[in-house]
Z-matrix of the N, CA and C atoms (Angstrom, degrees):
N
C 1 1.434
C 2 1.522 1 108.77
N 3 1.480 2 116.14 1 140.51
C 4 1.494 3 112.15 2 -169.02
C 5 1.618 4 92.35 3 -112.79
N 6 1.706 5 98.43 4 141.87
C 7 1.344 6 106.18 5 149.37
C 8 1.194 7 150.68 6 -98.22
N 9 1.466 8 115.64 7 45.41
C 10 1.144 9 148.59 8 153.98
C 11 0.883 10 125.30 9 -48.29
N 12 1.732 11 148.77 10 142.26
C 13 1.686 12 131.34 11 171.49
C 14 1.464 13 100.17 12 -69.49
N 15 1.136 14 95.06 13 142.20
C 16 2.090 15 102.94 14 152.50
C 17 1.127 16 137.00 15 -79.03
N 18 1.548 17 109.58 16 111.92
C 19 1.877 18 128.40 17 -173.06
C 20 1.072 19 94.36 18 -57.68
N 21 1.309 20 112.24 19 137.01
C 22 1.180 21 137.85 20 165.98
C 23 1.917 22 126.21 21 -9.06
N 24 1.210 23 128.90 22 47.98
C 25 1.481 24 128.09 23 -134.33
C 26 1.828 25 80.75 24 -139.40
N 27 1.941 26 91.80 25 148.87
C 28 1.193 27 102.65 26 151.39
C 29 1.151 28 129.15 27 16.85
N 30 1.401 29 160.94 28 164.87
C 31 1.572 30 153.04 29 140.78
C 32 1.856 31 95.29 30 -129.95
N 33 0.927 32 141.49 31 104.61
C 34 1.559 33 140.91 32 143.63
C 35 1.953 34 106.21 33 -7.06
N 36 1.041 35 109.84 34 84.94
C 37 1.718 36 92.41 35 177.07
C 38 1.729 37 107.37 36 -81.73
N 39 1.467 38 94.75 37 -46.37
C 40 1.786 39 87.35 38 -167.69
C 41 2.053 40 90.76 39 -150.24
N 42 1.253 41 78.41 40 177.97
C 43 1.433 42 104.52 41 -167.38
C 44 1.533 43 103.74 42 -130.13
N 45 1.279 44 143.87 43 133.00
C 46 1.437 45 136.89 44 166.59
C 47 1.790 46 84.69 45 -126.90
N 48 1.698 47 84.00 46 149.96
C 49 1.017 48 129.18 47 165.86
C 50 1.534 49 136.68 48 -130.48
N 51 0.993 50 143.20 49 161.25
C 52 1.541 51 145.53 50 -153.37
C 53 2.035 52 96.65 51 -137.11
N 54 1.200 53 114.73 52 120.79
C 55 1.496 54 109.85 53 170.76
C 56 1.591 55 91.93 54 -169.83
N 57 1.688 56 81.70 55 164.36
C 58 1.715 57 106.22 56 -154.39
C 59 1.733 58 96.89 57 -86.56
N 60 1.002 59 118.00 58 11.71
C 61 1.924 60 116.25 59 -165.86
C 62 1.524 61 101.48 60 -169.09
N 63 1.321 62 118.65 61 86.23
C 64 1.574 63 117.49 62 179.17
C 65 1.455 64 123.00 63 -64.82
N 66 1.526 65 105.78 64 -28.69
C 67 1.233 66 117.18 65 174.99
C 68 1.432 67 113.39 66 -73.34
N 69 1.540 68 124.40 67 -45.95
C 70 1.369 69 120.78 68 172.66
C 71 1.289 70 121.05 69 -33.45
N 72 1.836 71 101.32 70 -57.76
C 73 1.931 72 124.36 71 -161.17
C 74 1.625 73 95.24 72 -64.77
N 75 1.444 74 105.37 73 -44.16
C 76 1.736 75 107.20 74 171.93
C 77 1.221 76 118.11 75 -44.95
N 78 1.216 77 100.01 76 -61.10
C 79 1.842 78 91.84 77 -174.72
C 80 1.330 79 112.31 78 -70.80
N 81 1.390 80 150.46 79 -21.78
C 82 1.346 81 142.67 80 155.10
C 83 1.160 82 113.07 81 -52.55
N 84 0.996 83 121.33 82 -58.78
C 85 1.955 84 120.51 83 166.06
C 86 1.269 85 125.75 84 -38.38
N 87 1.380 86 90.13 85 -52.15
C 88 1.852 87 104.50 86 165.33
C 89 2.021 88 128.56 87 -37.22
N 90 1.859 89 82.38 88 -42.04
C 91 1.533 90 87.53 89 169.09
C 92 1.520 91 120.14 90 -87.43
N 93 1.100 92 122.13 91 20.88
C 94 1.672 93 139.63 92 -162.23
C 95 1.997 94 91.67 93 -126.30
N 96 1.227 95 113.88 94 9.54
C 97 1.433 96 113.74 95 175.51
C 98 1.463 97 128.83 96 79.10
N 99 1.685 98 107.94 97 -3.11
C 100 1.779 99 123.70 98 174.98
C 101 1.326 100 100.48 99 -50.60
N 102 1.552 101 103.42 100 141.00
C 103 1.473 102 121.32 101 165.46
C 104 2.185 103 94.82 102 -95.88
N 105 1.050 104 112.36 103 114.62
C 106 1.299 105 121.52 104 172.47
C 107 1.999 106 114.08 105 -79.82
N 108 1.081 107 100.93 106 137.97
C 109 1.626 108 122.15 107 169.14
C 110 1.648 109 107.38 108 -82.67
N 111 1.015 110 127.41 109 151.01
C 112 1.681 111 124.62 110 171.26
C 113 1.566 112 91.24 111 -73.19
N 114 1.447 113 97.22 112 152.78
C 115 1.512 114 111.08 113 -168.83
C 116 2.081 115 98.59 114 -91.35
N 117 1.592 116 106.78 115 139.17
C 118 0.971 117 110.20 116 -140.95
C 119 2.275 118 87.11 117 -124.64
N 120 1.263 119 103.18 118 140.98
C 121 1.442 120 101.53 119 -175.11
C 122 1.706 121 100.33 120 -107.80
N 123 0.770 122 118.27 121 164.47
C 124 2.035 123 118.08 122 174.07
C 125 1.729 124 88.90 123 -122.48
N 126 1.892 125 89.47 124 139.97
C 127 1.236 126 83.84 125 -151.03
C 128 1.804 127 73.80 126 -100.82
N 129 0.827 128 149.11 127 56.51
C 130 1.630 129 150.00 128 159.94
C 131 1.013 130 98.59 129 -111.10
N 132 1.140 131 119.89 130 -44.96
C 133 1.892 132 116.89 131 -161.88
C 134 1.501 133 125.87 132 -140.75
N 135 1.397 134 103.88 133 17.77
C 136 1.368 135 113.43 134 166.69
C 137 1.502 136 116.41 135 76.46
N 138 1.080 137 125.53 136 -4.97
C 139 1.633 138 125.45 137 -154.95
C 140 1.964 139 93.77 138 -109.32
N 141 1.438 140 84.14 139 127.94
C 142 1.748 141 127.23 140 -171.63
C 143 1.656 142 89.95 141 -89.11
N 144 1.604 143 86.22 142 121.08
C 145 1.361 144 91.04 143 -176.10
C 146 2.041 145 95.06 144 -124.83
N 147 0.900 146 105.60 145 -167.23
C 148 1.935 147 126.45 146 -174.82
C 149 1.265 148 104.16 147 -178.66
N 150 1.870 149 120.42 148 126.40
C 151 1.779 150 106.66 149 139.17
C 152 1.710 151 97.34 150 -115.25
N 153 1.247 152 73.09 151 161.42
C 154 1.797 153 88.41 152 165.94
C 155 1.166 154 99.46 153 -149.25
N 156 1.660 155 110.56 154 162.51
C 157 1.407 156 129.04 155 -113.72
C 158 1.735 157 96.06 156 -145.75
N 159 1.380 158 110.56 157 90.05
C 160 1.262 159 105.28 158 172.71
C 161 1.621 160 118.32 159 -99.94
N 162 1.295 161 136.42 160 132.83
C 163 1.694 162 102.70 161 -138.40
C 164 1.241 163 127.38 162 -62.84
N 165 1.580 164 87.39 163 106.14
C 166 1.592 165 98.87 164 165.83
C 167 1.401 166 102.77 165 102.89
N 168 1.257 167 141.54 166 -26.08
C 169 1.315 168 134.62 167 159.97
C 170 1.802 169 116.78 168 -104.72
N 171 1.511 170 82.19 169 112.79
C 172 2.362 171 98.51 170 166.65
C 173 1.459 172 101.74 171 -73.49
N 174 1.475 173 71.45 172 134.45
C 175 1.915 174 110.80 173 171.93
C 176 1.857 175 79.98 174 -119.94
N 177 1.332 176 104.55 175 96.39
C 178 1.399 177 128.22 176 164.95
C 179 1.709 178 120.16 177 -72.46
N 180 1.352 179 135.61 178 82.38
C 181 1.154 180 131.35 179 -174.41
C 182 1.824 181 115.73 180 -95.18
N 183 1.543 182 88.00 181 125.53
C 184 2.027 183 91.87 182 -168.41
C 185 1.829 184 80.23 183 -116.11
N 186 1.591 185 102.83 184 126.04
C 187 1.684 186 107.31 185 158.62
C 188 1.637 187 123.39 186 -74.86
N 189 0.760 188 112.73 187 135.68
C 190 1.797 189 118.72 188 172.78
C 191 1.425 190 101.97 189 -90.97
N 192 1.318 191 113.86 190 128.01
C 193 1.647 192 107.63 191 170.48
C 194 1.752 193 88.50 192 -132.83
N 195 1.038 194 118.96 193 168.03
C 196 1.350 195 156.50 194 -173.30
C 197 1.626 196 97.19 195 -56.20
N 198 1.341 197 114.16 196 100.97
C 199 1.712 198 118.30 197 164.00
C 200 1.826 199 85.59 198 94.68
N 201 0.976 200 117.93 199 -2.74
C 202 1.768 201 103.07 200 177.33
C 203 1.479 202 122.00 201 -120.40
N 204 1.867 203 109.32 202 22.50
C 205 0.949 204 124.64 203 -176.07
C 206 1.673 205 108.64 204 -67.98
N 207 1.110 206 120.99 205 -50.55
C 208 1.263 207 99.32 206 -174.44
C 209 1.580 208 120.99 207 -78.74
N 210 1.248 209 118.29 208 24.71
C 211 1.384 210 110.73 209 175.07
C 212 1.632 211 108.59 210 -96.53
N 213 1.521 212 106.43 211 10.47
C 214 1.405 213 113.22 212 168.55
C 215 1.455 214 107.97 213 -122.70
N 216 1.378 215 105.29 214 86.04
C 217 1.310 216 118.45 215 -176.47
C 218 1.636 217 108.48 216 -10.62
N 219 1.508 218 118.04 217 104.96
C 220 1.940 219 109.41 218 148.96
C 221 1.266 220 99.58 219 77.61
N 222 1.428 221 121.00 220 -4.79
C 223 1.706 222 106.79 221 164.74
C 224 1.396 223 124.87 222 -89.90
N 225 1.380 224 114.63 223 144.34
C 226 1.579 225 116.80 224 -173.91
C 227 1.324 226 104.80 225 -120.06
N 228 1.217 227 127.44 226 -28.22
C 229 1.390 228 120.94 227 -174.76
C 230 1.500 229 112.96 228 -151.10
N 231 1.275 230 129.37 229 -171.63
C 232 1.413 231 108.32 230 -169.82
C 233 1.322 232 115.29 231 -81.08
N 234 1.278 233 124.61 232 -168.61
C 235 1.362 234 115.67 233 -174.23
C 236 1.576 235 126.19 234 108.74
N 237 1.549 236 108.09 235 172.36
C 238 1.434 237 103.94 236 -167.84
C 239 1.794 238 116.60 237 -62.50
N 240 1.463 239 109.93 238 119.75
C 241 1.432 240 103.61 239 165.96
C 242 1.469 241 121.71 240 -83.31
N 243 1.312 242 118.24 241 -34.43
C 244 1.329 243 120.92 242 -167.30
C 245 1.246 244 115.14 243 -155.30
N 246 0.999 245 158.41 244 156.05
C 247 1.621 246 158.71 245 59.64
C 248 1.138 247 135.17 246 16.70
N 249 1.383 248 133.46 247 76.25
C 250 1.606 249 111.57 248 178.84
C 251 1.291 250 129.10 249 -104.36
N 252 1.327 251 113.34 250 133.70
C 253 1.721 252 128.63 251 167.49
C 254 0.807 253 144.44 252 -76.22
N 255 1.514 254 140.59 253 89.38
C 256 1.286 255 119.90 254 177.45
C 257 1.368 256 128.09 255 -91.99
N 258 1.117 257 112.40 256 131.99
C 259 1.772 258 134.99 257 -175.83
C 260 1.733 259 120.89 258 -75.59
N 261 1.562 260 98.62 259 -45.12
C 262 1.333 261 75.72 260 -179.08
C 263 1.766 262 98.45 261 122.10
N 264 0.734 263 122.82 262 -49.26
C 265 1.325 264 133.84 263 -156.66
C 266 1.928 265 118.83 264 -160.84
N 267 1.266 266 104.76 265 139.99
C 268 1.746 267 111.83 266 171.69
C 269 1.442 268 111.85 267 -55.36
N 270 1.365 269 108.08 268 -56.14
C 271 1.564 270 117.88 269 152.94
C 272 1.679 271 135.50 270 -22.87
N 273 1.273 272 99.23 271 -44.14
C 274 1.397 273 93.76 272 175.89
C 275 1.389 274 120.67 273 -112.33
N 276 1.786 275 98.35 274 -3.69
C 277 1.580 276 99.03 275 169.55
C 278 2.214 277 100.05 276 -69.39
N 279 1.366 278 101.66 277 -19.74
C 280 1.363 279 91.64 278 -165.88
C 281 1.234 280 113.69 279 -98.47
N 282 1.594 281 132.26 280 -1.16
C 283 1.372 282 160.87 281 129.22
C 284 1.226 283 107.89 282 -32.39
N 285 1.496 284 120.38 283 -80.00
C 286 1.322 285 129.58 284 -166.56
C 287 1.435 286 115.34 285 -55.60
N 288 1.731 287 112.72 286 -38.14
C 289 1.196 288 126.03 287 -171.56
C 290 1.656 289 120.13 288 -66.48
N 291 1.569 290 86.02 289 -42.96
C 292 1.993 291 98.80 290 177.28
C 293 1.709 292 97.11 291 -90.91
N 294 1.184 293 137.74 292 9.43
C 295 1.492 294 137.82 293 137.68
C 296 1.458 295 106.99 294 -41.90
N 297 1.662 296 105.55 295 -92.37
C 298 0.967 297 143.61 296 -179.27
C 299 1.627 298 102.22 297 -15.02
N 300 1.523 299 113.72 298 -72.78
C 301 1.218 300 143.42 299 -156.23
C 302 1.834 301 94.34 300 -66.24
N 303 0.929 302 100.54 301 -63.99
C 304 1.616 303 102.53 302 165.75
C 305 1.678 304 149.23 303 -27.01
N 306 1.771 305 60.42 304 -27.22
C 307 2.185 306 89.57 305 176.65
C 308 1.062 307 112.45 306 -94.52
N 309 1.135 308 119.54 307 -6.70
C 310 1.745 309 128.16 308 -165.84
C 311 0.735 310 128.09 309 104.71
N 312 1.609 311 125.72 310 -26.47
C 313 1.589 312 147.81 311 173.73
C 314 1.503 313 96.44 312 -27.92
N 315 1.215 314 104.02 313 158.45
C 316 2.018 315 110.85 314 155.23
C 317 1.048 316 113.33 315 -96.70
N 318 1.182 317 130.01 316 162.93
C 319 1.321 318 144.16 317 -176.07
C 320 1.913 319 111.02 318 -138.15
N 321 1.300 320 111.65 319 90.62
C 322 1.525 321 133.53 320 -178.24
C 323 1.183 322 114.98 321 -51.45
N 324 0.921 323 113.19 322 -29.56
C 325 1.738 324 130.20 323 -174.07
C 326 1.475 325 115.19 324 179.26
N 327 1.323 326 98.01 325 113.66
C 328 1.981 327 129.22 326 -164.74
C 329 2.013 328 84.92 327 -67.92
N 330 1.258 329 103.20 328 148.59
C 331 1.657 330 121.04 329 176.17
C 332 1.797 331 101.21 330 -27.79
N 333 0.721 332 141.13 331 154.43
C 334 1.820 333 168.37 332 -152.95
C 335 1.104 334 161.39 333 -178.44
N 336 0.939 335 162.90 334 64.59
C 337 1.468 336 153.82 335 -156.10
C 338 1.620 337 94.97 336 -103.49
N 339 2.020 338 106.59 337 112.26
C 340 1.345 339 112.56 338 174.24
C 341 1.427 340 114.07 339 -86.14
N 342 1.125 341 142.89 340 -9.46
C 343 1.714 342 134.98 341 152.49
C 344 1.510 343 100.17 342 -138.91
N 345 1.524 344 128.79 343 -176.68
C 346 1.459 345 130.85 344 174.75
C 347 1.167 346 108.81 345 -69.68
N 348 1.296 347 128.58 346 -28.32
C 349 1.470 348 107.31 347 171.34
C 350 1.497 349 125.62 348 -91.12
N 351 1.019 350 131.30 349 -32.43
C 352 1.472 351 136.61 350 -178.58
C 353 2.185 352 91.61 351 -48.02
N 354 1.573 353 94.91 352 160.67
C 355 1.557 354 94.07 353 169.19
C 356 1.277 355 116.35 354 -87.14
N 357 1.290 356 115.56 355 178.44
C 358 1.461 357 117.62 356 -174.11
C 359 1.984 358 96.75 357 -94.55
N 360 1.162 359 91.01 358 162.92
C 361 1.758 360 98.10 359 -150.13
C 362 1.381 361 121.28 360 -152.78
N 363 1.180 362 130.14 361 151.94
C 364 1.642 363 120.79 362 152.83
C 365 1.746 364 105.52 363 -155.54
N 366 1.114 365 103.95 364 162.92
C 367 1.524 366 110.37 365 -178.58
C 368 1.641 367 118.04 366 -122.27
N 369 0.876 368 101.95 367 129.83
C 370 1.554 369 97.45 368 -172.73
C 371 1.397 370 105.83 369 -149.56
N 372 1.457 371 110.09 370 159.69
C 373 2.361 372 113.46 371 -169.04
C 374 1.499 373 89.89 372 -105.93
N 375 1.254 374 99.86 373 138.29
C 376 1.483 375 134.56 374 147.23
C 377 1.840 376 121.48 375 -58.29
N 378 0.989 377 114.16 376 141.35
C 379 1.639 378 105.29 377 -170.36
C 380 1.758 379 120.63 378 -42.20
N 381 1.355 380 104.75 379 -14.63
C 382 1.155 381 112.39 380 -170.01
C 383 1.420 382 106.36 381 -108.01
N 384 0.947 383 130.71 382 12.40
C 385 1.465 384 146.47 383 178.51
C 386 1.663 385 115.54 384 73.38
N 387 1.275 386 115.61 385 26.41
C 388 1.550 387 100.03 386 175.47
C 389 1.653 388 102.91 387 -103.71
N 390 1.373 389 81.24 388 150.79
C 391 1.517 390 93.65 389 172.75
C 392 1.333 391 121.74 390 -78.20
N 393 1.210 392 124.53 391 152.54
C 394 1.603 393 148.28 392 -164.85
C 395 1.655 394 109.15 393 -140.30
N 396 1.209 395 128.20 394 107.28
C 397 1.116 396 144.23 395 143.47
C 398 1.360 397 135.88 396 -60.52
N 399 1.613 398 107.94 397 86.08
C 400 1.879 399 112.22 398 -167.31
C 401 1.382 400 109.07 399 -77.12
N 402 1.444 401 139.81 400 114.13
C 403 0.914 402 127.02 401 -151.70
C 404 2.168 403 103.22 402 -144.87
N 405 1.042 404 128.40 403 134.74
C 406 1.230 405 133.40 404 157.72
C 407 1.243 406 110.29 405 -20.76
């Protein structure tokens, strides 16, 4: 690890994950020093969510229960859903994205903002197929 400042790059904002017991994965995290959020349900679609808060970067936990799998976008089993990035700007989520896209990469979902509050966004796979969340 260098102690150098960091150029202007990427920042890790959050991490999602997919698991069968949010409260369990919580409390293991918990001993890893996370400051935890009360675990939060969406009342459209049932899905039990958690972040916790290592400073300054979410470890975002969504539970899968039985018949409520697809309300976590493309997850089947537990495990990493996403990656998220923050950029900095709408601009460079839409920079980075037609980068990306340019290389051959796919692009899952072109730049966005799904209501006024959510951030503006896009999702796109890494050569290895995980998803990445470009995000403000």
């Amino acid at each position: 690890m260098s102690n150098e400042p960091c150029p202007a790059v990427a920042q890790i904002e959050h991490i999602a994950l997919a698991t069968n017991d949010v409260e369990g994965l919580r409390d293991f995290y918990l001993q890893l020093g996370a400051v935890a959020a009360a675990p939060y349900t969406d009342p459209d679609t049932g899905l039990r969510s958690l972040v916790l808060d290592f400073c300054s970067v979410r470890l975002e936990l969504f539970e899968l229960r039985r018949g409520r799998e697809a309300a976590v976008r493309h997850a089947r089993s537990p495990g990493l859903l996403h990656l998220g990035f923050a950029l900095g700007s709408a601009d460079a989520v839409d920079e980075l994205t037609k980068v990306i896209a340019a290389a051959g990469h796919r692009v899952l979902e072109p730049p966005h903002r799904t209501s006024e509050l959510d951030p503006y966004e896009s999702v796109v796979l890494d050569p290895d197929g995980n998803r990445l969340k470009l995000t403000v």
